[in-house]
Structures are given as C-alpha cells and as structure tokens.
PDB file of N, CA, C and O in Angstrom:
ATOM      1  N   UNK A   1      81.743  29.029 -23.825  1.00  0.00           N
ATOM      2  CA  UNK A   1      81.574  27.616 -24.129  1.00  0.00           C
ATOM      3  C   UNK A   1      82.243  27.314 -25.456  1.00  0.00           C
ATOM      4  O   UNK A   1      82.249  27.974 -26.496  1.00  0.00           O
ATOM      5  N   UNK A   2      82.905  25.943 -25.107  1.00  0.00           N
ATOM      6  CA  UNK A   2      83.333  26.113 -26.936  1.00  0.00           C
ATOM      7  C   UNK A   2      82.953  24.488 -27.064  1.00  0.00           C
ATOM      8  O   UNK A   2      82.881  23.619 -26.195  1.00  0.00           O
ATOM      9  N   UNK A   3      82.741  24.441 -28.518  1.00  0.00           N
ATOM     10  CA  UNK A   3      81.953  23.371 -29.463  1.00  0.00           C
ATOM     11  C   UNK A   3      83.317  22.743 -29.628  1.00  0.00           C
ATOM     12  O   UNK A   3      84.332  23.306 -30.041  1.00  0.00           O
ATOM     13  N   UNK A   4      83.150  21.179 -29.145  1.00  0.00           N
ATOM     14  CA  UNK A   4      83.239  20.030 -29.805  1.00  0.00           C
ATOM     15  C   UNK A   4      83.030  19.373 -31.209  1.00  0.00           C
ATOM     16  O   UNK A   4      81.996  19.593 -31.840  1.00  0.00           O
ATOM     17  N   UNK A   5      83.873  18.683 -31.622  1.00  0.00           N
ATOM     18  CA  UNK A   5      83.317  18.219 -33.135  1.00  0.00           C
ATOM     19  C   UNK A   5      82.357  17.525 -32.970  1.00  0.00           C
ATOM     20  O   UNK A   5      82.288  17.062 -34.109  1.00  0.00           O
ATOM     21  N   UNK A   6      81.335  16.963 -32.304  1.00  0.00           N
ATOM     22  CA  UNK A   6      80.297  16.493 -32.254  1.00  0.00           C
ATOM     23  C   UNK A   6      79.035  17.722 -32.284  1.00  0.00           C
ATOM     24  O   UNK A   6      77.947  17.767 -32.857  1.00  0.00           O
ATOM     25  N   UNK A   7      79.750  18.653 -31.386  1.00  0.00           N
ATOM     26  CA  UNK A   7      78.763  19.682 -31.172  1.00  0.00           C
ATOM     27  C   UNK A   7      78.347  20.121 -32.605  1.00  0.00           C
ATOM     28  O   UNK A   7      77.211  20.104 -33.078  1.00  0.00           O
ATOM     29  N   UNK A   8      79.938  20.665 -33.416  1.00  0.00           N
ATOM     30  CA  UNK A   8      79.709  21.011 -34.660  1.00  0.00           C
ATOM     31  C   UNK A   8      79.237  20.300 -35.950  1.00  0.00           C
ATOM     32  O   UNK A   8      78.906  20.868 -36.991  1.00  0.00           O
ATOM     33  N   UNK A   9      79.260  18.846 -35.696  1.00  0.00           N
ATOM     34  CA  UNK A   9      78.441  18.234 -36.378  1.00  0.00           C
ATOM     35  C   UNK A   9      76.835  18.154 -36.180  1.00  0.00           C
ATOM     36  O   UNK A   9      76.117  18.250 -37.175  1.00  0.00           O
ATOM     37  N   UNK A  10      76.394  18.016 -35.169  1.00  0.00           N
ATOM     38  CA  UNK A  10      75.071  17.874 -34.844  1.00  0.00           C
ATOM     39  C   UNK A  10      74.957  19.219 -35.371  1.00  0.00           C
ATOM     40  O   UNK A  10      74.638  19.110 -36.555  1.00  0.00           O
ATOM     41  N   UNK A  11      75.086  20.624 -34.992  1.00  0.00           N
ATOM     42  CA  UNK A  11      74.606  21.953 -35.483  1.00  0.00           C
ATOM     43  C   UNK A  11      74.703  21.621 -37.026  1.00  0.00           C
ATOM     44  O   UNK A  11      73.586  21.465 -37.518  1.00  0.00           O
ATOM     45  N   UNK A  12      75.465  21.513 -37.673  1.00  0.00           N
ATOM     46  CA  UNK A  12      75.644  21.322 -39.051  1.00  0.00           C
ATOM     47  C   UNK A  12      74.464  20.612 -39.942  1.00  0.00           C
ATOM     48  O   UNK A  12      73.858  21.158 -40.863  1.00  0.00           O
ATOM     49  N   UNK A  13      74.271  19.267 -39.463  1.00  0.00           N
ATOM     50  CA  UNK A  13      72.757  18.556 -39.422  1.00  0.00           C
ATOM     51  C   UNK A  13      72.167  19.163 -39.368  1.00  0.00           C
ATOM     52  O   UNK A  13      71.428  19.332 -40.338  1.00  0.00           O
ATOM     53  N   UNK A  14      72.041  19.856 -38.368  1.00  0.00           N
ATOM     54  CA  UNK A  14      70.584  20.187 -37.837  1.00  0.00           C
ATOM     55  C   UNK A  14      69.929  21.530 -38.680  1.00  0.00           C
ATOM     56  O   UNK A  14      68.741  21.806 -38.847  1.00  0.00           O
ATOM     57  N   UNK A  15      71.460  22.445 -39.267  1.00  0.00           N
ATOM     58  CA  UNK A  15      70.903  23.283 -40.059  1.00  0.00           C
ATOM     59  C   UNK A  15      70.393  22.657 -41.485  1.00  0.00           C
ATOM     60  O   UNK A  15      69.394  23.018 -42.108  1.00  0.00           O
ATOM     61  N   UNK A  16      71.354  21.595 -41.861  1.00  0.00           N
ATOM     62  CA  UNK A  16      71.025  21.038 -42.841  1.00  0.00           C
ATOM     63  C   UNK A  16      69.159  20.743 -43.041  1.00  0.00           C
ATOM     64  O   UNK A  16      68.358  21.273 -43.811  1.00  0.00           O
ATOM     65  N   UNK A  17      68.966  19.648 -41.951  1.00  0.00           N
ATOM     66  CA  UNK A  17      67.635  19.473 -41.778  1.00  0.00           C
ATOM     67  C   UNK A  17      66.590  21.027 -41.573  1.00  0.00           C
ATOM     68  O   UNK A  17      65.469  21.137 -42.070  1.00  0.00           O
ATOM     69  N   UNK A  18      67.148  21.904 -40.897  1.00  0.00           N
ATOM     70  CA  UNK A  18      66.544  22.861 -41.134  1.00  0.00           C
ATOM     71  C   UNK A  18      66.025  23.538 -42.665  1.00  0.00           C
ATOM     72  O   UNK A  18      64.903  23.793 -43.103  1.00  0.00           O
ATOM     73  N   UNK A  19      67.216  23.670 -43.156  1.00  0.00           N
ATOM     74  CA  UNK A  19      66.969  24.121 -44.521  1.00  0.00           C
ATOM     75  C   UNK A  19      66.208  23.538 -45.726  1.00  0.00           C
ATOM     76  O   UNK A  19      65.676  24.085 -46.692  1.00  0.00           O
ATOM     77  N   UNK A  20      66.336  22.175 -45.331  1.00  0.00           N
ATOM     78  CA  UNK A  20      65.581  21.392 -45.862  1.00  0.00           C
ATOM     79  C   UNK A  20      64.058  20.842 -45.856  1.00  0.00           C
ATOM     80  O   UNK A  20      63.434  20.071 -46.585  1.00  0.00           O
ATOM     81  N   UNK A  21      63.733  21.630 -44.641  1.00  0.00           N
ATOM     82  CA  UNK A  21      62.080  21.510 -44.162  1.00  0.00           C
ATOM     83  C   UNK A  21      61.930  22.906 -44.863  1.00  0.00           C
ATOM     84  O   UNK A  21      60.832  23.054 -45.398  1.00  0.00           O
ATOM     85  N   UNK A  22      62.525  23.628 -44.940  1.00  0.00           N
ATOM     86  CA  UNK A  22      62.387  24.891 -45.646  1.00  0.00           C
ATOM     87  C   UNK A  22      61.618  24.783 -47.170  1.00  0.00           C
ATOM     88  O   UNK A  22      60.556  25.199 -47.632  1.00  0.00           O
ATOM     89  N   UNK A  23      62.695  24.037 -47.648  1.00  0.00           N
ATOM     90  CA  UNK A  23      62.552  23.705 -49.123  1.00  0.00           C
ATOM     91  C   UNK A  23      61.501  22.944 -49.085  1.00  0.00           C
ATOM     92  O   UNK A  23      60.737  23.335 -49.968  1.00  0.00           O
ATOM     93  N   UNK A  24      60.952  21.832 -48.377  1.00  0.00           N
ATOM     94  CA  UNK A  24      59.925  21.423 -48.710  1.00  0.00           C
ATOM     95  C   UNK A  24      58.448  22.192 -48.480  1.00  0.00           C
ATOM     96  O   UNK A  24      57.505  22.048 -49.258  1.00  0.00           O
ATOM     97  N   UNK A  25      58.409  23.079 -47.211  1.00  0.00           N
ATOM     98  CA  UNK A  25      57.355  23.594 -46.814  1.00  0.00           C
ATOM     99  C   UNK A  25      57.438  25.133 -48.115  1.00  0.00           C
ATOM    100  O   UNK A  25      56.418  25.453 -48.725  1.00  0.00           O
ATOM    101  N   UNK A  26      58.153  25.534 -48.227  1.00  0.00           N
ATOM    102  CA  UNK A  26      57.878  26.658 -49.198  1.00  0.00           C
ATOM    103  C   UNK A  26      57.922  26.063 -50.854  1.00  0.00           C
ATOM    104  O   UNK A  26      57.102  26.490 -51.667  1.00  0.00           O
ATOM    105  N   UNK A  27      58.964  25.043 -51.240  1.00  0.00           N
ATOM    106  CA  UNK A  27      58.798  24.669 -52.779  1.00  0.00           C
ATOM    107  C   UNK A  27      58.305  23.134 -52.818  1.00  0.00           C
ATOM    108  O   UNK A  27      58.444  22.434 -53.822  1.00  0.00           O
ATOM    109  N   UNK A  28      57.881  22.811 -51.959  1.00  0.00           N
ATOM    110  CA  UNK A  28      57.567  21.400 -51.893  1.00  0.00           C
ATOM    111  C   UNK A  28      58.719  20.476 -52.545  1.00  0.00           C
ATOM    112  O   UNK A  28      58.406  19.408 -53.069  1.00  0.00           O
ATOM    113  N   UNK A  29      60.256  20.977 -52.494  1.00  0.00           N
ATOM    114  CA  UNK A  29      61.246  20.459 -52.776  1.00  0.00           C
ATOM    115  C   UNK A  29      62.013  19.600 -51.692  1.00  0.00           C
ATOM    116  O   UNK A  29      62.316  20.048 -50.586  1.00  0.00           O
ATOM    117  N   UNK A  30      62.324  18.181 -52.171  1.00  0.00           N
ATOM    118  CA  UNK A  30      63.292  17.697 -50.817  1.00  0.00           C
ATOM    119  C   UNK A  30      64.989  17.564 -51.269  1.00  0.00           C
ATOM    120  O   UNK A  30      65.546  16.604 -51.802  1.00  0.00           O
ATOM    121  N   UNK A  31      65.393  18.485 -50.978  1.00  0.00           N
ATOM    122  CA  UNK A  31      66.794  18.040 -51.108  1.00  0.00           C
ATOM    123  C   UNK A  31      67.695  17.094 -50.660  1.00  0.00           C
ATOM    124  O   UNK A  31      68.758  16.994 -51.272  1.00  0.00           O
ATOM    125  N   UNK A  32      67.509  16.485 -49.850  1.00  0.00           N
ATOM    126  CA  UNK A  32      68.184  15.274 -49.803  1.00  0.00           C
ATOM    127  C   UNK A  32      67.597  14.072 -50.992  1.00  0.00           C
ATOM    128  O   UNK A  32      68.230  13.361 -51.772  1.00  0.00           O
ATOM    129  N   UNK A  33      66.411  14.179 -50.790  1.00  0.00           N
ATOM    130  CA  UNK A  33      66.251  13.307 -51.871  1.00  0.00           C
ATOM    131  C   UNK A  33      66.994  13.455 -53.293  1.00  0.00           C
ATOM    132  O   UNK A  33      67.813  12.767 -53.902  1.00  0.00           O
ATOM    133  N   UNK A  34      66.276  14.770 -53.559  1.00  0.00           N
ATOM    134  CA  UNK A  34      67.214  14.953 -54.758  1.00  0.00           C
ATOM    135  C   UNK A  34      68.638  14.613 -54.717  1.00  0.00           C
ATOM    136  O   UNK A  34      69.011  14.006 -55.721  1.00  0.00           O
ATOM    137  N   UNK A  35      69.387  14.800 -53.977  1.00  0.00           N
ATOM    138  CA  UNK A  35      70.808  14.270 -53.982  1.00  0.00           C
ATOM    139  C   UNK A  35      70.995  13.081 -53.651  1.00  0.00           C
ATOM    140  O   UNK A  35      71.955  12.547 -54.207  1.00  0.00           O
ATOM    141  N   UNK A  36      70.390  12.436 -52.902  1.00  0.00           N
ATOM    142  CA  UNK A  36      70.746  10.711 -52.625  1.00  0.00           C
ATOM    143  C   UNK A  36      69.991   9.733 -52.893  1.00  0.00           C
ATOM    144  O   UNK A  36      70.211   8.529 -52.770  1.00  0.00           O
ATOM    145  N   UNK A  37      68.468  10.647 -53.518  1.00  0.00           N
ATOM    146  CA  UNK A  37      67.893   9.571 -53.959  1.00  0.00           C
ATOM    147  C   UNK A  37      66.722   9.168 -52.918  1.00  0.00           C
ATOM    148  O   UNK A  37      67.000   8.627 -51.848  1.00  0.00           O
ATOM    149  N   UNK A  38      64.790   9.603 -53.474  1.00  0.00           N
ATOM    150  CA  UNK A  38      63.894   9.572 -52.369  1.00  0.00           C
ATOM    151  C   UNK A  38      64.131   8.034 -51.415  1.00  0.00           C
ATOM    152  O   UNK A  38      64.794   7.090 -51.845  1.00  0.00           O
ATOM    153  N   UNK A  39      63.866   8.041 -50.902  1.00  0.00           N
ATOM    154  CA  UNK A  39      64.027   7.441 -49.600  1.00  0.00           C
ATOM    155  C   UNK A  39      65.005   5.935 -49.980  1.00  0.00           C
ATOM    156  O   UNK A  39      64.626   4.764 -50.015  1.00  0.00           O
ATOM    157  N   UNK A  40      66.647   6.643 -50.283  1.00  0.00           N
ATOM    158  CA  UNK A  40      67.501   5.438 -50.658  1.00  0.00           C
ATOM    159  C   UNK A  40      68.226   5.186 -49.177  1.00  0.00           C
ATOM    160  O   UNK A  40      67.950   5.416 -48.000  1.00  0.00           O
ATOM    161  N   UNK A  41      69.241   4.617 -49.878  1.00  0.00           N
ATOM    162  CA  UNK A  41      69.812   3.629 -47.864  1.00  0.00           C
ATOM    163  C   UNK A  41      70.380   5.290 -47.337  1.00  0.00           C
ATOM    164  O   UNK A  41      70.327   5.518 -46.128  1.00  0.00           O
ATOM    165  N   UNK A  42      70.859   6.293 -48.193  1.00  0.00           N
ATOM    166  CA  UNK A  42      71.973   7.219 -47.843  1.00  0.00           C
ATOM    167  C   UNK A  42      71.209   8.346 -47.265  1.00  0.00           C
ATOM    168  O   UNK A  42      71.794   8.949 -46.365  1.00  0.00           O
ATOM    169  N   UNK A  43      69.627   8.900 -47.697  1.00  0.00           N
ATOM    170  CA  UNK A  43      68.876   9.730 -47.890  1.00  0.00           C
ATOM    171  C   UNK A  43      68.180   9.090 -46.503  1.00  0.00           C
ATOM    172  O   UNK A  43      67.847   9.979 -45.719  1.00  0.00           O
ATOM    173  N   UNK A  44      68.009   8.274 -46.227  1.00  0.00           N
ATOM    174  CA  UNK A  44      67.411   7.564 -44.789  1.00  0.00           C
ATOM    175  C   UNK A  44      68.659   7.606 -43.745  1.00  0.00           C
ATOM    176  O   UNK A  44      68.447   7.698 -42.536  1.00  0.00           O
ATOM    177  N   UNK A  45      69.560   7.557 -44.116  1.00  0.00           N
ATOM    178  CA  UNK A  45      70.972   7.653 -43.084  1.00  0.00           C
ATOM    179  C   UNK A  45      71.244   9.365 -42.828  1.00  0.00           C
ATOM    180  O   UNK A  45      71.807   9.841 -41.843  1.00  0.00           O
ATOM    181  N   UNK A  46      70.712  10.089 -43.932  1.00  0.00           N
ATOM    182  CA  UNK A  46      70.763  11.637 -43.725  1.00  0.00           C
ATOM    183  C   UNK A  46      69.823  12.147 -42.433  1.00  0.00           C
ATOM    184  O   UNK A  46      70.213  12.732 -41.422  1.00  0.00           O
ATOM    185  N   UNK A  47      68.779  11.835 -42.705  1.00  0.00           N
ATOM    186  CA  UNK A  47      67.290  11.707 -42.449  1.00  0.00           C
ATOM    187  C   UNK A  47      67.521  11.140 -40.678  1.00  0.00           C
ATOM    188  O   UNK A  47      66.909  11.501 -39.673  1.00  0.00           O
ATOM    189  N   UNK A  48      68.032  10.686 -40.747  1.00  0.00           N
ATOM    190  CA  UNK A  48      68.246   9.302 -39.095  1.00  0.00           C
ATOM    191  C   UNK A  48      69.440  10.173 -37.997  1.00  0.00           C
ATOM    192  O   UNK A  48      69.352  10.232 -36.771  1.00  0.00           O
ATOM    193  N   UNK A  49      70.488  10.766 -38.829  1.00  0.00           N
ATOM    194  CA  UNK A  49      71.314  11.523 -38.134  1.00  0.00           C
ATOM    195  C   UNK A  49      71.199  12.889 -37.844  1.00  0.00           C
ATOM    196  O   UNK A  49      71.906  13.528 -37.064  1.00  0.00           O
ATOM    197  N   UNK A  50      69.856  13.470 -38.817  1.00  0.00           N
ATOM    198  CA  UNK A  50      69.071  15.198 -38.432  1.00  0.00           C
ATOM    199  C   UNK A  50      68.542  14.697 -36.908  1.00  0.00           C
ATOM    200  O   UNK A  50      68.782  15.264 -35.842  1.00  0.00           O
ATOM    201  N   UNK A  51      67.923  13.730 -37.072  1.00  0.00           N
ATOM    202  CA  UNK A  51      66.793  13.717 -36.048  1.00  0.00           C
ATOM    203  C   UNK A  51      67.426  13.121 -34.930  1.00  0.00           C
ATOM    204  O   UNK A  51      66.787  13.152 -33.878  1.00  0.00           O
ATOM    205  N   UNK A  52      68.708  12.504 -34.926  1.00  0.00           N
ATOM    206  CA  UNK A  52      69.735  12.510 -33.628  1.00  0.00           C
ATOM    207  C   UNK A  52      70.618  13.508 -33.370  1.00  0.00           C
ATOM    208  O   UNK A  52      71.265  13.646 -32.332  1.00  0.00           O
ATOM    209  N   UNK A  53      70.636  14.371 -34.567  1.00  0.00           N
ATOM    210  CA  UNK A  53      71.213  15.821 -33.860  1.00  0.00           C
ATOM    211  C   UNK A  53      70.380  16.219 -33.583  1.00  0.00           C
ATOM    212  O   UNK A  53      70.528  16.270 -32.362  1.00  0.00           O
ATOM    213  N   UNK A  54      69.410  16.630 -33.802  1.00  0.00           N
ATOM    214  CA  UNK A  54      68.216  17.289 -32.942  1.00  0.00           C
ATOM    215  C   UNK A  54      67.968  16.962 -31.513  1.00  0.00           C
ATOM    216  O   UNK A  54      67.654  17.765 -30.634  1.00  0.00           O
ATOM    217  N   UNK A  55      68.103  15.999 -31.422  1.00  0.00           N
ATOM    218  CA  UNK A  55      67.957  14.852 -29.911  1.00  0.00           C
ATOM    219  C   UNK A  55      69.239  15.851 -29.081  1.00  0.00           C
ATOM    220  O   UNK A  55      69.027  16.530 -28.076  1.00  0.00           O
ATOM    221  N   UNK A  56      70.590  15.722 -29.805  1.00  0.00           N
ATOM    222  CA  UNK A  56      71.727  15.807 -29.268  1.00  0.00           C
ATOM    223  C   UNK A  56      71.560  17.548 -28.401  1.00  0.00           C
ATOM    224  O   UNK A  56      71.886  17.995 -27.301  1.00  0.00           O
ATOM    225  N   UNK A  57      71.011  17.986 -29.388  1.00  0.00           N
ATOM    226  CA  UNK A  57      71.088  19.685 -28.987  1.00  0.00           C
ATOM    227  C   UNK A  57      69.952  20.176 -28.198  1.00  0.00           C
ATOM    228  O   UNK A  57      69.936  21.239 -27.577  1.00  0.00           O
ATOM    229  N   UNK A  58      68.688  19.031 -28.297  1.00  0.00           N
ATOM    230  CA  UNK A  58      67.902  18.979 -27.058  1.00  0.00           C
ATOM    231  C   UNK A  58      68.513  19.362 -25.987  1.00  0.00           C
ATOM    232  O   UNK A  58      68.629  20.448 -25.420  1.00  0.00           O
ATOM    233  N   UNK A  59      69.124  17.650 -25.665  1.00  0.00           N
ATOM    234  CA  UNK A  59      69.930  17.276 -24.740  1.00  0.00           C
ATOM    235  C   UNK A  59      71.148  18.092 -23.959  1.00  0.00           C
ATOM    236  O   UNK A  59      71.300  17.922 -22.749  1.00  0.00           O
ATOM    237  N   UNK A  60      72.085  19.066 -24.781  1.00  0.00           N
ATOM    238  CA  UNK A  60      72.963  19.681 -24.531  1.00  0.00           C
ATOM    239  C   UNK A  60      72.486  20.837 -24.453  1.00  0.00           C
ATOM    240  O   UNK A  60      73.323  21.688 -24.154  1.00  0.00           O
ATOM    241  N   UNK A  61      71.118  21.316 -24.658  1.00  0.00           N
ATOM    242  CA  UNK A  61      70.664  22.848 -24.648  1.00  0.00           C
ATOM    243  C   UNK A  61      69.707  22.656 -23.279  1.00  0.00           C
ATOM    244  O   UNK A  61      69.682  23.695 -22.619  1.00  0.00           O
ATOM    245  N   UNK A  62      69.119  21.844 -22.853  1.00  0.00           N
ATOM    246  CA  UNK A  62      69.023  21.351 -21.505  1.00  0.00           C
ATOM    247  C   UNK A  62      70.172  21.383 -20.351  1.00  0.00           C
ATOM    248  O   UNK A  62      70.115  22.122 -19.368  1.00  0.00           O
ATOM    249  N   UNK A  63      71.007  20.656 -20.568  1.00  0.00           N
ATOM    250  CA  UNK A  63      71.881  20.712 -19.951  1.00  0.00           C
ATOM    251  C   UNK A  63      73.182  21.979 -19.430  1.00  0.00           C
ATOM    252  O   UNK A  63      73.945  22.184 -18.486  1.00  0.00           O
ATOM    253  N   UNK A  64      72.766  22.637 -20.855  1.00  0.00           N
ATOM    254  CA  UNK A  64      73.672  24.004 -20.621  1.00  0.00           C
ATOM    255  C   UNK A  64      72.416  25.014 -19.179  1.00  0.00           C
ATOM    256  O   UNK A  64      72.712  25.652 -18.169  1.00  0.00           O
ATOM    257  N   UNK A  65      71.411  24.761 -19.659  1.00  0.00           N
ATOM    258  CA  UNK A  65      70.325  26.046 -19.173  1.00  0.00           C
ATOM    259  C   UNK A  65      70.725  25.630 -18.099  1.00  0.00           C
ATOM    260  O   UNK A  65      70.846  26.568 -17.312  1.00  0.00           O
ATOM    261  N   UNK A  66      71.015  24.603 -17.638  1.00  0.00           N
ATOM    262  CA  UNK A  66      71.276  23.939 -15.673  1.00  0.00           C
ATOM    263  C   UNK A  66      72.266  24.678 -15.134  1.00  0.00           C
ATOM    264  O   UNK A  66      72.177  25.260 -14.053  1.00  0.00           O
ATOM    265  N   UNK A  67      73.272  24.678 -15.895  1.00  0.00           N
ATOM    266  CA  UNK A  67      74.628  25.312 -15.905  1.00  0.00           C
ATOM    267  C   UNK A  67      74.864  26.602 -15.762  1.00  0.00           C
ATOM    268  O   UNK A  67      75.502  26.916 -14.757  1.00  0.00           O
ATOM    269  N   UNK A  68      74.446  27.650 -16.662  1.00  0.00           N
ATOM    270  CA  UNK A  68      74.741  28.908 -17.044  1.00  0.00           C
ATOM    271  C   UNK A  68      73.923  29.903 -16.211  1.00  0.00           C
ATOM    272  O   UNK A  68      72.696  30.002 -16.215  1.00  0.00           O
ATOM    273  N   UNK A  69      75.015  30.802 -15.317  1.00  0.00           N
ATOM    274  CA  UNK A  69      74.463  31.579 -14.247  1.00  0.00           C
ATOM    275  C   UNK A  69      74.520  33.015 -14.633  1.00  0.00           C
ATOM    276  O   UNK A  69      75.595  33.598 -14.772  1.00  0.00           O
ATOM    277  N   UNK A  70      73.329  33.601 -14.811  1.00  0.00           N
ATOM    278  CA  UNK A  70      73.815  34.988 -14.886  1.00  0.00           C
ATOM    279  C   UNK A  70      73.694  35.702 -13.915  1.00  0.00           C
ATOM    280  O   UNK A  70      72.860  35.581 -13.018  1.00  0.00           O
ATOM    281  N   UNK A  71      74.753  36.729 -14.052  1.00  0.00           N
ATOM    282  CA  UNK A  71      74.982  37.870 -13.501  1.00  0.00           C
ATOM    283  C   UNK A  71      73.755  38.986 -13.383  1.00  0.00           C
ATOM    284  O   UNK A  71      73.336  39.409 -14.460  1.00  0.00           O
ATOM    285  N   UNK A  72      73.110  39.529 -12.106  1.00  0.00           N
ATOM    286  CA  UNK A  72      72.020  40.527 -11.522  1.00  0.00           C
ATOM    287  C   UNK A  72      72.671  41.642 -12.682  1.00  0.00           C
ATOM    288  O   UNK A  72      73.836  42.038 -12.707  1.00  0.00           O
ATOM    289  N   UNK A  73      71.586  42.014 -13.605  1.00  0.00           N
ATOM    290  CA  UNK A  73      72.125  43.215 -14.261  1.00  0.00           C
ATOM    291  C   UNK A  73      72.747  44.882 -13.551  1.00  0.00           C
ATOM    292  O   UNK A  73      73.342  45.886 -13.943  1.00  0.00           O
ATOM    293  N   UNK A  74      72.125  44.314 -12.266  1.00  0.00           N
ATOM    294  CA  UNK A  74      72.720  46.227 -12.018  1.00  0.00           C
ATOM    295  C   UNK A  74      73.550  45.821 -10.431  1.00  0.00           C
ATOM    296  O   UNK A  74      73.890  46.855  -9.857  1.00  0.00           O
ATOM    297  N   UNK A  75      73.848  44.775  -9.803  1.00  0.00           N
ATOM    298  CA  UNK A  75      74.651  44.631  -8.811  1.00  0.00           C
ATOM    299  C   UNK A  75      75.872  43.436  -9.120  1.00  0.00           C
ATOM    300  O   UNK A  75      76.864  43.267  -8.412  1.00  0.00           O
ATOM    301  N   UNK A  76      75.545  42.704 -10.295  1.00  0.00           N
ATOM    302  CA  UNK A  76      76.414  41.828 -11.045  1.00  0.00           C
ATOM    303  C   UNK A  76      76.519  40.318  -9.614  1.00  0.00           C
ATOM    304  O   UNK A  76      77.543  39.670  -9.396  1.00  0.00           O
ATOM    305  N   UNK A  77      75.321  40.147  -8.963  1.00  0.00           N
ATOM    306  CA  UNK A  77      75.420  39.339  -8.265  1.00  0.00           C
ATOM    307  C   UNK A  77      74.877  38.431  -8.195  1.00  0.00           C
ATOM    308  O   UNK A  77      73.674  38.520  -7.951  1.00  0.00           O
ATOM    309  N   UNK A  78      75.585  36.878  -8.403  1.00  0.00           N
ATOM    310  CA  UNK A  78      75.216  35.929  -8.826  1.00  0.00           C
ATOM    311  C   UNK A  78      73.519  35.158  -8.216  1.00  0.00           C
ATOM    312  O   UNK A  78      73.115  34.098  -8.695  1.00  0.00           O
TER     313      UNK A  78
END
C-alpha cells in the first residue's frame, strides 16, 4: 500500500496529537498551546484537524481491513 499526501498528513497529525496527549497526561503540559497560544484561532485549528485525522484513519483503517487478504500460513491459500 502506499500513502498519499493526505494519508501522510493525517498520520503526521495524528502523531502530533498523539504526542501531545502524552505531554499532557504525564507533565500536564499542552504543547500546542504553548506554541499557538491556549485555546487561540490557530491552537483550535490544530486541535480540529487531529481529530479529523483521527476520523480519516478510522475511516481508511476500516476500509483497508475489508480489503487485505491473507495468505493460509502453511498452504498460502487465499
């Protein structure tokens, strides 16, 4: 399978947002805030596009599982 620039944006987000629940649940730190400012127009636009990549990779990690056939490990038959 290969990633789309959408694909690679939503993953990118999404680690972002990952790392960032990190920081808050272990240092009670929010990094986006800190960089754009607690809940400014840019830090809410950060915030709005985690949680539609998240949606996105739902959506496409659903859609792959429909798709992807494996192979019987010891007769290789579909």
């Amino acid at each position: 399978m290969r990633f789309g620039t959408i694909d690679w944006i939503a993953y990118v987000l999404a680690i972002i947002g990952g790392l960032n629940w990190g920081l808050v649940g272990a240092f009670n730190f929010d990094l986006v805030a800190a960089i754009f400012g607690e809940m400014s127009t840019l830090s809410r636009i950060v915030y709005v596009l985690v949680g539609l990549s998240a949606i996105y990779l739902i959506y496409t990690g659903t859609k792959l599982g429909k798709t992807v056939h494996h192979d019987h490990p010891t007769t290789g038959i579909r």
